[in-house]
N, C-alpha and C positions, 0 to 999 in steps of 0.2 A: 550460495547456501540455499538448499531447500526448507522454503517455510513451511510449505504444506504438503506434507507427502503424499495426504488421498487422491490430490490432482495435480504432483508432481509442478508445484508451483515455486518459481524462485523469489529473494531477496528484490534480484534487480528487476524481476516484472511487475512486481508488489510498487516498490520507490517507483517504476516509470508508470505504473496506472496514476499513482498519488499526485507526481508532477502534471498528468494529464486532467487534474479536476477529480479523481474520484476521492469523497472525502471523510470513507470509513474503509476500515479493511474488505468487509463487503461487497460493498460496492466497485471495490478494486478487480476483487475476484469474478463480480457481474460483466466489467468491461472486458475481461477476457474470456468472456464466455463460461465461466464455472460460477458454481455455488459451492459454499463452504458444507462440507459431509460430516465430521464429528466434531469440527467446532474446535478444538483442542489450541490450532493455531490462528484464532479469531485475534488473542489478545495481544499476539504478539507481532500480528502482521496490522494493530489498531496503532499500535506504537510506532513501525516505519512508516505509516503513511502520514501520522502528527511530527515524526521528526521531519518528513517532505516537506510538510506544509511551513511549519516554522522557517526551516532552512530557507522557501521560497520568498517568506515574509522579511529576511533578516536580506535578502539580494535586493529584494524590492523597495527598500527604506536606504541601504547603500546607493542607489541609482538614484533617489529622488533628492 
């Protein structure tokens, strides 16, 4: 699914920036080399990267 249409950004490159450290939507779009353009899908690419995160918090507490 395309989160971001202005830079043609997916779902899955959104979730694998988050699993790689980046730990706002933004920042997700910085390590792919974009910046977000009208903003619109800020919030909802803030939410796959917090569900990343958690999910990685919930692996990392099952291991230990």
């Amino acid at each position: 699914m395309i989160v971001c249409s202005c830079n043609a950004i997916r779902e899955a490159d959104i979730r694998k920036a988050a699993r790689c450290g980046a730990p706002t939507g933004e920042c997700a779009y910085r390590s792919m080399g974009f910046e977000p353009q009208c903003g619109t899908c800020l919030c909802h690419a803030d939410e796959m990267v917090e569900e990343e995160r958690i999910a990685m918090l919930r692996v990392s507490a099952k291991a230990a």
